[in-house]
BALOBA-1460 file (C-alpha; in Angstrom, 3 decimals):
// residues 352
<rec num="1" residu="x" x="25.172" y="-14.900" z="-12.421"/>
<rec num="2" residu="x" x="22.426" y="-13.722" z="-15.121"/>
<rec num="3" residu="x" x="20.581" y="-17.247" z="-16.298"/>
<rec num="4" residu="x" x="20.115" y="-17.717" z="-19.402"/>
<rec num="5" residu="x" x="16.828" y="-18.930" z="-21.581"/>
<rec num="6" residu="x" x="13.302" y="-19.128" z="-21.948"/>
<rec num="7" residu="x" x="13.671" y="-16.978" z="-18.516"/>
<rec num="8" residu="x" x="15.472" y="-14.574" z="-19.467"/>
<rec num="9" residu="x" x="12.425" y="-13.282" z="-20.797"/>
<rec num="10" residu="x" x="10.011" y="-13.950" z="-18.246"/>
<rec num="11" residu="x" x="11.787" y="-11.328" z="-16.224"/>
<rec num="12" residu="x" x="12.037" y="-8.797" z="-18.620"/>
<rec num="13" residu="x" x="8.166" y="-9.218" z="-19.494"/>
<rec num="14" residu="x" x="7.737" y="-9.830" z="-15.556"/>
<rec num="15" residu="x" x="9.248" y="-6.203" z="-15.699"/>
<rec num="16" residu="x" x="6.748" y="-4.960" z="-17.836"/>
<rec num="17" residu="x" x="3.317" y="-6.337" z="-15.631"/>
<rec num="18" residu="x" x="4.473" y="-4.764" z="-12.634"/>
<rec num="19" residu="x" x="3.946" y="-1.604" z="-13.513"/>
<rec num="20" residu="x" x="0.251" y="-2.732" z="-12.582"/>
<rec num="21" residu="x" x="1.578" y="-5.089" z="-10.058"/>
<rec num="22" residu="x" x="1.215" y="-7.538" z="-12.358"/>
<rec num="23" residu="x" x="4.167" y="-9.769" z="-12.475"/>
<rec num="24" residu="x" x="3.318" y="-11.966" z="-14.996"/>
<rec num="25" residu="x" x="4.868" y="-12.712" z="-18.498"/>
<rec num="26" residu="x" x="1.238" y="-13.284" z="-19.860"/>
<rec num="27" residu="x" x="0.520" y="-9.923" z="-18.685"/>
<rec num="28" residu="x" x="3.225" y="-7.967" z="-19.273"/>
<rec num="29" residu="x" x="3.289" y="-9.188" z="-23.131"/>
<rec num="30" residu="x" x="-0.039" y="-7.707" z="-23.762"/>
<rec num="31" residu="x" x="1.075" y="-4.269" z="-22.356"/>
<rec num="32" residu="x" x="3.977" y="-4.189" z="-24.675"/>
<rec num="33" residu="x" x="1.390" y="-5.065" z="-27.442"/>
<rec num="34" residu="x" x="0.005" y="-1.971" z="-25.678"/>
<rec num="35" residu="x" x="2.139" y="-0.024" z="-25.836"/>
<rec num="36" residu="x" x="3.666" y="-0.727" z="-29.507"/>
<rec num="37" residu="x" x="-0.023" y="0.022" z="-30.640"/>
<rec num="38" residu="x" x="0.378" y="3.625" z="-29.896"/>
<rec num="39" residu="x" x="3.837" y="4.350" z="-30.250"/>
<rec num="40" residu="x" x="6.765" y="1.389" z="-30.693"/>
<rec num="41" residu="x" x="9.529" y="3.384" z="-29.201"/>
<rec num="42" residu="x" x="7.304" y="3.384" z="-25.973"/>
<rec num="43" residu="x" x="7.236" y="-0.749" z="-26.232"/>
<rec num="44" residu="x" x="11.053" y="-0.404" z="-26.923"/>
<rec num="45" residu="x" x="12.102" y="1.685" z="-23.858"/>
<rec num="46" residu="x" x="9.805" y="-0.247" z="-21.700"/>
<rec num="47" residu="x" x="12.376" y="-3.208" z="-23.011"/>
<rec num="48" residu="x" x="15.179" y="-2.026" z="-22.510"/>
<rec num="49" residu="x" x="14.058" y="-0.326" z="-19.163"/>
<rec num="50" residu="x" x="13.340" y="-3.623" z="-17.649"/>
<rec num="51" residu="x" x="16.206" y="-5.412" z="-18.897"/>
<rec num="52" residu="x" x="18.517" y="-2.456" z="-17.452"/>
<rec num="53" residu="x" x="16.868" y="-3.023" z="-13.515"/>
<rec num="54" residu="x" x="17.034" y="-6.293" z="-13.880"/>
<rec num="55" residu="x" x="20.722" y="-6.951" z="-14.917"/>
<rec num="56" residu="x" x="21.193" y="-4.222" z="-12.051"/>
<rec num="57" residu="x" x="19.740" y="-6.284" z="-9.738"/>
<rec num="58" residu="x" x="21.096" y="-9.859" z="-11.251"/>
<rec num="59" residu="x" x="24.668" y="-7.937" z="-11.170"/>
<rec num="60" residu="x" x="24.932" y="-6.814" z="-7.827"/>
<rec num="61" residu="x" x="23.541" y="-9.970" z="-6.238"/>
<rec num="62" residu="x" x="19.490" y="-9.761" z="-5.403"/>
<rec num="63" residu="x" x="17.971" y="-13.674" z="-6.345"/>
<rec num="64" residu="x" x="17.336" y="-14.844" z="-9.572"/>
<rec num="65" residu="x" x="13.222" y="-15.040" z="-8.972"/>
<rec num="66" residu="x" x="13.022" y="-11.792" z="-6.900"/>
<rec num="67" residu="x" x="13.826" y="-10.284" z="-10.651"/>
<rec num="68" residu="x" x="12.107" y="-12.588" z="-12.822"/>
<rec num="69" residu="x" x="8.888" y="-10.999" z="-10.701"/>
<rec num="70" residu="x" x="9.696" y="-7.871" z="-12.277"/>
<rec num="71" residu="x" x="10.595" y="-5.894" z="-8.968"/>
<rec num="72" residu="x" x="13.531" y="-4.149" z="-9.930"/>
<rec num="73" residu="x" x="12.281" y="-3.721" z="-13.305"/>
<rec num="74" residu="x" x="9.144" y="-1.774" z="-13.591"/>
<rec num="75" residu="x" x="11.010" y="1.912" z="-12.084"/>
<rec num="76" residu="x" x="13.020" y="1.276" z="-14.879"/>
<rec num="77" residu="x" x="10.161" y="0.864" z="-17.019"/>
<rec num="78" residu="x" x="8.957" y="4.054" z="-16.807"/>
<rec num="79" residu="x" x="12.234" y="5.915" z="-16.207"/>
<rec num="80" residu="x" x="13.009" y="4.480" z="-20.229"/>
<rec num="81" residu="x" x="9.847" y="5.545" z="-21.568"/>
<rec num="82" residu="x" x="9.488" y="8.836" z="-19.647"/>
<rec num="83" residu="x" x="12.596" y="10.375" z="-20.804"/>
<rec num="84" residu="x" x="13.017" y="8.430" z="-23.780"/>
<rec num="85" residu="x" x="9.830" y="8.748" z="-25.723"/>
<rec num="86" residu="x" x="7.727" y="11.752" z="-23.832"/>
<rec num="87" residu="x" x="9.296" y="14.278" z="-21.764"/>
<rec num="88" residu="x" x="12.871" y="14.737" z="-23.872"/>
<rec num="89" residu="x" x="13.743" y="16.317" z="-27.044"/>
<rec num="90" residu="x" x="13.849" y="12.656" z="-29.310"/>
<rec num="91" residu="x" x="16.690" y="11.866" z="-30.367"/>
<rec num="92" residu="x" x="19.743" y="9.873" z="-29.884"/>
<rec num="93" residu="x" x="20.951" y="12.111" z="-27.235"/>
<rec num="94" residu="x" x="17.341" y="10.866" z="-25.510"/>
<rec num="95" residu="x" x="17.849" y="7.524" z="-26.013"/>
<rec num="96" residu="x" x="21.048" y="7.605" z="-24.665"/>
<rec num="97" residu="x" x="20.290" y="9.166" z="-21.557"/>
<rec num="98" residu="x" x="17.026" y="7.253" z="-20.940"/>
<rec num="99" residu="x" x="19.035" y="3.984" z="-20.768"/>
<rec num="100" residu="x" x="21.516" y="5.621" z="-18.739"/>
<rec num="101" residu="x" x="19.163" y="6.410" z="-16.436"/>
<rec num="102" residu="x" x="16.902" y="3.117" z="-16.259"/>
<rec num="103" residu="x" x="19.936" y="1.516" z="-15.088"/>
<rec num="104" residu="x" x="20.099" y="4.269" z="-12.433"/>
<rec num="105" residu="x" x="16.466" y="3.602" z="-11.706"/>
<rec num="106" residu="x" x="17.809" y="0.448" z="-10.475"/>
<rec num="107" residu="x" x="20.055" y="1.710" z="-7.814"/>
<rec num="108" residu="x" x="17.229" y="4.160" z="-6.779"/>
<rec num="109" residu="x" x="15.008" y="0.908" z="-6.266"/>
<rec num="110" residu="x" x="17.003" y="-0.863" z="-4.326"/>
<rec num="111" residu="x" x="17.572" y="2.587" z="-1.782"/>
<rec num="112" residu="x" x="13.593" y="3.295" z="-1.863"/>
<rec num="113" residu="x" x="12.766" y="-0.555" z="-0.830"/>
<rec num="114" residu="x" x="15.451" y="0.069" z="2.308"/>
<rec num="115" residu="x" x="14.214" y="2.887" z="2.713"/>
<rec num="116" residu="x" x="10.327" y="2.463" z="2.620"/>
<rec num="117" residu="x" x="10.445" y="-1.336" z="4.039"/>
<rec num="118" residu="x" x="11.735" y="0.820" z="7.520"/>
<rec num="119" residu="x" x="7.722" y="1.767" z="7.478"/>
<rec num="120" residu="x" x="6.967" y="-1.238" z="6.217"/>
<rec num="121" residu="x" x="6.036" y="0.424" z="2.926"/>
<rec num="122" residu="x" x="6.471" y="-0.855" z="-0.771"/>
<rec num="123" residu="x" x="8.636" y="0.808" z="-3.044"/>
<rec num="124" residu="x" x="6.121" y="1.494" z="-5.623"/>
<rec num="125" residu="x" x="7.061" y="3.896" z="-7.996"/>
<rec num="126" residu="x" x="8.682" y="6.097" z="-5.834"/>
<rec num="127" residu="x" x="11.977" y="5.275" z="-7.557"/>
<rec num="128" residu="x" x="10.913" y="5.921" z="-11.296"/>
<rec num="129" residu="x" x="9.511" y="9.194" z="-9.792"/>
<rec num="130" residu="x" x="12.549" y="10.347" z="-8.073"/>
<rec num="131" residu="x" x="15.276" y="9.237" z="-11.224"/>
<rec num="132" residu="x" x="12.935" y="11.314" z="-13.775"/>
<rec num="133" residu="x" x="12.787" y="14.468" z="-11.744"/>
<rec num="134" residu="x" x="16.446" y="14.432" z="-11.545"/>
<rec num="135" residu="x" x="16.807" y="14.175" z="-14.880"/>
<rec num="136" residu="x" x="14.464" y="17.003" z="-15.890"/>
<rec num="137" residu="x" x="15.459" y="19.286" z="-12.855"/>
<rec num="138" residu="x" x="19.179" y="18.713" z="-14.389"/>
<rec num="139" residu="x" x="17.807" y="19.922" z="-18.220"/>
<rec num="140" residu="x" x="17.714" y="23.186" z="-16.206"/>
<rec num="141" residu="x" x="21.422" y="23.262" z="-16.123"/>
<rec num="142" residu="x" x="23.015" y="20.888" z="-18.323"/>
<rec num="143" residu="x" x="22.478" y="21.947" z="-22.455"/>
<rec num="144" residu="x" x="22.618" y="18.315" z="-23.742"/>
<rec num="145" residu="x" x="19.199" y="17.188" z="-21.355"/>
<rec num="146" residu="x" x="16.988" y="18.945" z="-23.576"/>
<rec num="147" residu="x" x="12.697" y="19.063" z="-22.794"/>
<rec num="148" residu="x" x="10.594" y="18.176" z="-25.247"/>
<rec num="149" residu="x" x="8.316" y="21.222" z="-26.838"/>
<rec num="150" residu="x" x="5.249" y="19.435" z="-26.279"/>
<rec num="151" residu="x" x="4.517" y="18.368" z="-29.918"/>
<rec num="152" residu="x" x="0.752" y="18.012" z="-31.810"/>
<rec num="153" residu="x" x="-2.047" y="16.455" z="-29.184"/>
<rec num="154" residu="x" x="-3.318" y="13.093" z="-29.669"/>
<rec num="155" residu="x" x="-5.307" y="13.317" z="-32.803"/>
<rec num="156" residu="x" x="-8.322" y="11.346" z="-30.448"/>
<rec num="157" residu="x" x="-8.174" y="13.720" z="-27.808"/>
<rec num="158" residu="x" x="-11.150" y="16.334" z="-30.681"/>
<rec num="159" residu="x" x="-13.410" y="13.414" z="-30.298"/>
<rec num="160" residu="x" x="-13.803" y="13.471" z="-26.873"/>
<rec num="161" residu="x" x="-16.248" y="16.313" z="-26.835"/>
<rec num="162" residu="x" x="-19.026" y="17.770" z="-28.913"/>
<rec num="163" residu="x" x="-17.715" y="21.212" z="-28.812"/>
<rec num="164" residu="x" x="-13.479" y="20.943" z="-29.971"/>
<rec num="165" residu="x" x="-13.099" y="24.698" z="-29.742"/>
<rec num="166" residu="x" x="-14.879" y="25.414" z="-25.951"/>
<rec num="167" residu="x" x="-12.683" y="26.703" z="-23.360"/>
<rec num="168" residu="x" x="-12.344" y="26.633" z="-19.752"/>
<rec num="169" residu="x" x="-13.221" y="23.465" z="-17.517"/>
<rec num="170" residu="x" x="-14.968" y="20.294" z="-18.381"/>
<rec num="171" residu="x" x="-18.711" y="20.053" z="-18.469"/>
<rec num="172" residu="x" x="-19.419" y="16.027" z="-17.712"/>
<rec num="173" residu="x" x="-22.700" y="16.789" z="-20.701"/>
<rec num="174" residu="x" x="-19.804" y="18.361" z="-23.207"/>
<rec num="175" residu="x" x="-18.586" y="14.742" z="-23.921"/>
<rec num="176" residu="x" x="-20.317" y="11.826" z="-26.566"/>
<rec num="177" residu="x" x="-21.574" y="8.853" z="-24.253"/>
<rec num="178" residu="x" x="-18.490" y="6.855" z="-26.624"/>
<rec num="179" residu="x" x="-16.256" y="9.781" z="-26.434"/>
<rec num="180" residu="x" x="-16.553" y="9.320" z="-22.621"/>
<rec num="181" residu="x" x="-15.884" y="5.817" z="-22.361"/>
<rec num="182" residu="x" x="-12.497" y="6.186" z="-24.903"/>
<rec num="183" residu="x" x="-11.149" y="8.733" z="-22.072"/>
<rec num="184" residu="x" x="-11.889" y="6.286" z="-18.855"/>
<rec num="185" residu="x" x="-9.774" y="4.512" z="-20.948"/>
<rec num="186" residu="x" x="-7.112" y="6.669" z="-22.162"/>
<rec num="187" residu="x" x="-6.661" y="7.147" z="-17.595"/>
<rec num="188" residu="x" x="-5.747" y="3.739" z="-18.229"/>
<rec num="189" residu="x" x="-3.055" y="4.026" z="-21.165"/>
<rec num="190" residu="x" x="-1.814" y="7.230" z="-19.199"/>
<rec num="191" residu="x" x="-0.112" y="4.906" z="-16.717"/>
<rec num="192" residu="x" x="2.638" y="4.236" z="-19.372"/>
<rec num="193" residu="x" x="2.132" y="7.830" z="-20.492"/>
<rec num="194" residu="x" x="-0.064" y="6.641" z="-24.218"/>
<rec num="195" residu="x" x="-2.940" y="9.010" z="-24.309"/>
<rec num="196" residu="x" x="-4.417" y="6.464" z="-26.483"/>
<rec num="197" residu="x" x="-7.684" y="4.218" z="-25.265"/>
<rec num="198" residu="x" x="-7.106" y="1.590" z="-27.519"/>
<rec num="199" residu="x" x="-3.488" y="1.147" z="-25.536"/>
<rec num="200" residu="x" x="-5.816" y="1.656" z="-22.151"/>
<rec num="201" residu="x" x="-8.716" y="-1.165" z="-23.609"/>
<rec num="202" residu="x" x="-5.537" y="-3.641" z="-24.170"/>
<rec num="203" residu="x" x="-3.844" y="-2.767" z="-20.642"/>
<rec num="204" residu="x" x="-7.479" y="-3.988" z="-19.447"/>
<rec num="205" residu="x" x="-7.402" y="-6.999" z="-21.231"/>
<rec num="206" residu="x" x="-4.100" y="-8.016" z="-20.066"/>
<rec num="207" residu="x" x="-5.005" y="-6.624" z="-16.330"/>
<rec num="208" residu="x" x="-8.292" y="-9.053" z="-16.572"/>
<rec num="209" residu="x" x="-5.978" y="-11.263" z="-17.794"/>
<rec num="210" residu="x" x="-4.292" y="-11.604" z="-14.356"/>
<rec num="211" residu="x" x="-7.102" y="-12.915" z="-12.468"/>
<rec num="212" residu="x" x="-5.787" y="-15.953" z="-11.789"/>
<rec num="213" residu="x" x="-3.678" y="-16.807" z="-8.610"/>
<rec num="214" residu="x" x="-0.087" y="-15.284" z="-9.758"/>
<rec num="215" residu="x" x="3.129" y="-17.556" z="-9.367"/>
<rec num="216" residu="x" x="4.542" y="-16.721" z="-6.056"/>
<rec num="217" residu="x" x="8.344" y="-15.582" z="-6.267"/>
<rec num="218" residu="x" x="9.407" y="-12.282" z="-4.333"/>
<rec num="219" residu="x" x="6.325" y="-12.108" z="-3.039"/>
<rec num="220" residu="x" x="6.057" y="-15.721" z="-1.112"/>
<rec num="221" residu="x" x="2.425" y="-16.227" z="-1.229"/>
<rec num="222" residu="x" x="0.977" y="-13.413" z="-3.407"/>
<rec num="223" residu="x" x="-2.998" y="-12.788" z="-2.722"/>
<rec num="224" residu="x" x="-4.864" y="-13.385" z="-5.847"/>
<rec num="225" residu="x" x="-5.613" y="-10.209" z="-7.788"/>
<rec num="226" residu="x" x="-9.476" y="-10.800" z="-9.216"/>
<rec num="227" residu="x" x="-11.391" y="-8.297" z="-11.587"/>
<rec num="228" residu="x" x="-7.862" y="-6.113" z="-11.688"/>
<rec num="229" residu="x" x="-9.580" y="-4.888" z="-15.339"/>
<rec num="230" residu="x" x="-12.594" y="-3.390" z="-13.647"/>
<rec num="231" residu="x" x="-11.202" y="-2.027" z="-10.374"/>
<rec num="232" residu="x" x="-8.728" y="-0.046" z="-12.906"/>
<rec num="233" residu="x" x="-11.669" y="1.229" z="-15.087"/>
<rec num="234" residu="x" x="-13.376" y="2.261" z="-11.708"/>
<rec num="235" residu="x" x="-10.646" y="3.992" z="-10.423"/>
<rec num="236" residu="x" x="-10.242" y="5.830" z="-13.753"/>
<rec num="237" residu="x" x="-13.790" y="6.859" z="-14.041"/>
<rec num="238" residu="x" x="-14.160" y="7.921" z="-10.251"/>
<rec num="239" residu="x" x="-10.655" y="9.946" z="-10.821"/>
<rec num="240" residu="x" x="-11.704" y="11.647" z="-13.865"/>
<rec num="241" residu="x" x="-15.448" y="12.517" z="-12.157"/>
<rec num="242" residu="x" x="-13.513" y="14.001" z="-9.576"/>
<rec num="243" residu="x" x="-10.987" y="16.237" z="-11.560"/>
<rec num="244" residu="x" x="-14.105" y="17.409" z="-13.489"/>
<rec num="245" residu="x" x="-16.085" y="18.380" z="-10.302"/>
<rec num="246" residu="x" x="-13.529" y="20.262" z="-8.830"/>
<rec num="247" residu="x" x="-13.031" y="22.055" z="-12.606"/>
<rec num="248" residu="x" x="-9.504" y="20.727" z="-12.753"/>
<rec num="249" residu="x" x="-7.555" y="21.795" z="-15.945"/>
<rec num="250" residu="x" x="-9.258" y="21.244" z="-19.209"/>
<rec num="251" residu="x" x="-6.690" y="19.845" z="-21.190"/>
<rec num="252" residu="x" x="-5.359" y="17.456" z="-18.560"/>
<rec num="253" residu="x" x="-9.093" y="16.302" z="-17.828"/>
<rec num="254" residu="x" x="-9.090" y="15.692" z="-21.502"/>
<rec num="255" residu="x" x="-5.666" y="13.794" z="-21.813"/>
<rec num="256" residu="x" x="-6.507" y="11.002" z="-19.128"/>
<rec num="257" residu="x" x="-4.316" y="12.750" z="-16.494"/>
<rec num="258" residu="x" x="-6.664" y="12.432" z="-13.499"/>
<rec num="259" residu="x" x="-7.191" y="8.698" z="-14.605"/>
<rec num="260" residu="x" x="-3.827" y="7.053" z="-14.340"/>
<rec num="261" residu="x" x="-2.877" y="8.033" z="-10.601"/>
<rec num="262" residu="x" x="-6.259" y="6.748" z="-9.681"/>
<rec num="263" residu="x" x="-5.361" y="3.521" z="-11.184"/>
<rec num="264" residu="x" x="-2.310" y="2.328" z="-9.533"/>
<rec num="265" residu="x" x="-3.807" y="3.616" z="-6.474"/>
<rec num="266" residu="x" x="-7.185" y="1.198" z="-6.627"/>
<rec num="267" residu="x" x="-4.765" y="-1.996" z="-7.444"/>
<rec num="268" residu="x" x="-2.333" y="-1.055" z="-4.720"/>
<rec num="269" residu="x" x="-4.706" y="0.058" z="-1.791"/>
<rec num="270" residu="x" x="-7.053" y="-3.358" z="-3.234"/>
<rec num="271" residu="x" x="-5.599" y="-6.562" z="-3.454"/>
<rec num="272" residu="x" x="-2.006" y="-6.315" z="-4.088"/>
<rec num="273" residu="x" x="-0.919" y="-4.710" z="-0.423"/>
<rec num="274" residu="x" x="-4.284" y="-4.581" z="1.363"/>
<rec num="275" residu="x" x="-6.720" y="-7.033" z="1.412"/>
<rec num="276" residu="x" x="-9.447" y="-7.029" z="-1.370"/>
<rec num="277" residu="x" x="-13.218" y="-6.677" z="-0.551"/>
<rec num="278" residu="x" x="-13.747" y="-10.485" z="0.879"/>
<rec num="279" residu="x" x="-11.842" y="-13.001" z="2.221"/>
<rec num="280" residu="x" x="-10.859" y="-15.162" z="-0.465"/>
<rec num="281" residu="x" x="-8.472" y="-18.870" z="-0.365"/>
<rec num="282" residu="x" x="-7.777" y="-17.816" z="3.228"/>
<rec num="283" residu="x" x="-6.033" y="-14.612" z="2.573"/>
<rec num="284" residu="x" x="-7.929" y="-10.802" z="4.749"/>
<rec num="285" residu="x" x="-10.619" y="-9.617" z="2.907"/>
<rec num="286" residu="x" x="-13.258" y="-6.800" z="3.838"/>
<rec num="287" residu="x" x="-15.984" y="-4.948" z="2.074"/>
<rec num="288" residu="x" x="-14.485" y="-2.014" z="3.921"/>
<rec num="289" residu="x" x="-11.637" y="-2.203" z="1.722"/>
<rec num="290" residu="x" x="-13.706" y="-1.639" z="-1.137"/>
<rec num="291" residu="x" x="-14.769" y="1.795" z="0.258"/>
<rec num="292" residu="x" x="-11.197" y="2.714" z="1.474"/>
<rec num="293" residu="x" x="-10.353" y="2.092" z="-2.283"/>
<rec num="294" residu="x" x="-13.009" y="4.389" z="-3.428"/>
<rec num="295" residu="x" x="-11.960" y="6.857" z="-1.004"/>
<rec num="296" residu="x" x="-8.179" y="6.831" z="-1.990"/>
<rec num="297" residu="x" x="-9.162" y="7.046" z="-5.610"/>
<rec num="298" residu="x" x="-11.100" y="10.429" z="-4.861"/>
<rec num="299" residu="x" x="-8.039" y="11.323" z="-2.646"/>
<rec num="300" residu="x" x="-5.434" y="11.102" z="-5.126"/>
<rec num="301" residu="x" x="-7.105" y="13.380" z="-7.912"/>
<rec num="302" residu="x" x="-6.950" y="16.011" z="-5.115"/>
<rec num="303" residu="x" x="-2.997" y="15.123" z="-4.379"/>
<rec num="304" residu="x" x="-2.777" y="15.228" z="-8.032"/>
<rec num="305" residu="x" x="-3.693" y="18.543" z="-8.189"/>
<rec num="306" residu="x" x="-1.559" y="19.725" z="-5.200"/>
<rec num="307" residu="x" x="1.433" y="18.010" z="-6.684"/>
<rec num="308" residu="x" x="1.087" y="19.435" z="-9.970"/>
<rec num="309" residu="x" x="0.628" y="23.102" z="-8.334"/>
<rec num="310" residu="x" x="4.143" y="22.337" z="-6.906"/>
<rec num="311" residu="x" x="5.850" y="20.780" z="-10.135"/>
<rec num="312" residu="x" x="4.174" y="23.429" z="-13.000"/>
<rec num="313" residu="x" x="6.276" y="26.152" z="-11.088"/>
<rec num="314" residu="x" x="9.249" y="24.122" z="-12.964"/>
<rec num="315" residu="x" x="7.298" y="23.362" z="-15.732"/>
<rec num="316" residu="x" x="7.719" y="19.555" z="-14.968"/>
<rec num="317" residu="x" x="4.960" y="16.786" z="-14.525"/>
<rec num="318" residu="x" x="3.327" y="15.379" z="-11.766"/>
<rec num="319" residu="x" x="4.315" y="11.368" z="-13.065"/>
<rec num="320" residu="x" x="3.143" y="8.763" z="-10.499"/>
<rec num="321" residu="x" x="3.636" y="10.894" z="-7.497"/>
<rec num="322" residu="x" x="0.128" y="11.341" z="-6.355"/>
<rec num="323" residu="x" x="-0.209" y="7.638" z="-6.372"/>
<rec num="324" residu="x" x="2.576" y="6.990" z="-4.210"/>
<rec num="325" residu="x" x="1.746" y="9.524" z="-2.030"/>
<rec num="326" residu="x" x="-1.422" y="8.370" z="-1.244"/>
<rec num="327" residu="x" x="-1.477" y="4.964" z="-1.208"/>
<rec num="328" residu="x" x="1.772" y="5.123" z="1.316"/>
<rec num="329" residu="x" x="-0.580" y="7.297" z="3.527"/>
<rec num="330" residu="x" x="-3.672" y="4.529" z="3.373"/>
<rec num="331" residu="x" x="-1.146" y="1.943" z="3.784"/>
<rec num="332" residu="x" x="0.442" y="3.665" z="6.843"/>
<rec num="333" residu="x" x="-3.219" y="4.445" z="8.307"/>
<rec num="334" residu="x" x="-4.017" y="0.873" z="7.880"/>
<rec num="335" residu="x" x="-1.270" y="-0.505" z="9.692"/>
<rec num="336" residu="x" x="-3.134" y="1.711" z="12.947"/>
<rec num="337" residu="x" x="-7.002" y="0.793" z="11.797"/>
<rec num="338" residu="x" x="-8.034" y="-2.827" z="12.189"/>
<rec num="339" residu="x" x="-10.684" y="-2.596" z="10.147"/>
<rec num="340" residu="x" x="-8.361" y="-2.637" z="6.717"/>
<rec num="341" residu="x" x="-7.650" y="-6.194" z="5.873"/>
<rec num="342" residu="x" x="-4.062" y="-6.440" z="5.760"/>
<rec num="343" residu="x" x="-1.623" y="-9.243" z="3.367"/>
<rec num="344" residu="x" x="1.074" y="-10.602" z="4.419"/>
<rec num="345" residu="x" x="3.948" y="-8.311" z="4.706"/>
<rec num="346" residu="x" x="6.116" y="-8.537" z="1.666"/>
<rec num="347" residu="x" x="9.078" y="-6.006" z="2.729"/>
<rec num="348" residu="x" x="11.533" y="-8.449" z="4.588"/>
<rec num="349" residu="x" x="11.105" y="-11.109" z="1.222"/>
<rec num="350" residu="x" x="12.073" y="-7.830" z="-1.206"/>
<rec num="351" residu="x" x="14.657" y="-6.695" z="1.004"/>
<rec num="352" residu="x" x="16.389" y="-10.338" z="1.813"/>
């Protein structure tokens, strides 16, 4: 049965914050303010993306407070904004389809968490990854999916740098010290696809926001996530240093492409499914951690290049991929090296 009430919309807000693995109302109301500060159809579809997983999941029987944590919501999420506000032709044909397919996102949650909990894996985003591609991959064949054209850039995107009409790859001296700083951020806003750093300075607010000890419901006893904020801005700036020392594509350097993999990968390796750098109200902690983090966060701007070698041949983009990819291969190394500080392992609560 689907309660009704005050939480009601805990879970579709809960929906929201774990995108970041953050599933907190708190949090996941100042990403929608995010979100509707750049674009308020992205803030829409991220509603309507978590309420779709979630009555999925409330309909076909998984526990009330598994889904007020926002578990099977977040896939959704970014299935809804994806195809309804980026990577489709707008329109009501788009909106139509992206619900359709959140609430497919939830069935494709529920099969990755079987699937991935049998390597003792999280789901991550896998799911939003694998609904989206199917949808574009299908616009090859079916005339009413229809691809966006790509559209004007982000009017912020000329400020970045002090020369707008220079070609080829990214010079770290080409940017203003300010002009810098707004794309570390804009890696942030990328997560929910807003190349817009004033959407990536309030996802850090409501990320530093979660820094207290979050309400344990799927997770059983959740490890506090501390200084979530900062590790993202970290990962962004390390990811971004990276795409621009291996010359990666100019214009996804300058969008905040390299930034938003390297993001989810710092929370998820750090503190939300390995331990963070020291031991902390009894849960593992190791200052190794923090260098495995650094290390994954350099990794994944080099799987996000490989991936999007692979998806450009279709025209189609990379999405989350690299993340998942590489934090499943830290998390499988660490089950094999004692020296990563492990959590407690959350697949048989999601699962049961």
């Amino acid at each position: 049965m689907i309660p009704l009430g005050y939480g009601i919309i805990d879970y579709i807000l809960g929906g929201v914050g774990q995108v970041f693995f953050m599933g907190s109302p708190l949090v996941g109301l100042v990403f929608l303010i995010g979100l509707w500060a750049n674009s308020w159809k992205a803030a829409t579809f991220a509603i309507i993306g978590s309420i779709a997983g979630g009555l999925v999941a409330f309909g076909l029987g998984i526990p009330v407070n598994t889904v007020y944590f926002g578990i099977y919501g977040f896939n959704s999420v970014l299935t809804a904004i994806a195809l309804g506000d980026t990577f489709l032709e707008k329109g009501k044909a788009a909106y139509a389809i992206a619900t359709f397919a959140a609430f497919a996102t939830g069935f494709t949650t529920a099969t990755g968490i079987w699937f991935a909990g049998i390597f003792g894996l999280p789901v991550e985003t896998s799911a939003f990854v694998i609904t989206t591609w199917v949808f574009l991959f299908a616009a090859y064949k079916l005339g009413g999916i229809k691809l966006a054209s790509g559209g004007s850039p982000a009017k912020q995107r000329g400020t970045l740098v002090k020369d707008q009409k220079k070609e080829g790859p990214v010079d770290i001296n080409e940017f203003t010290a300010w002009g810098f700083i707004k794309l570390i951020f804009t890696g942030i806003g990328q997560v929910m696809f807003q190349e817009s750093w004033i959407t990536g300075v309030l996802f850090f607010i409501g990320l530093t926001l979660a820094s207290v000890s979050l309400v344990p419901f799927a997770f059983g006893v959740q490890y506090p996530i501390y200084f979530a904020g900062i590790t993202a801005f970290i990962a962004s700036l390390i990811g971004t240093l990276t795409a621009i020392l291996f010359k990666a594509d100019r214009t996804s350097v300058l969008m905040g492409l390299y930034g938003f993999n390297a993001v989810l990968t710092s929370l998820a390796v750090m503190g939300v499914f390995l331990g963070f750098f020291w031991p902390i109200e009894g849960f593992a902690g190791s200052p190794i951690n923090f260098l495995v983090m650094i290390f994954a966060v350099v990794f994944s701007s080099i799987v996000t290049g490989w991936v999007g070698s692979i998806t450009s041949q279709w025209k189609l983009p990379t999405l989350t991929a690299p993340f998942v990819l590489t934090s499943w291969f830290v998390e499988l190394a660490a089950h094999t090296f004692p020296g990563i500080a492990h959590l407690v392992n959350i697949i048989p609560l999601l699962i049961h």
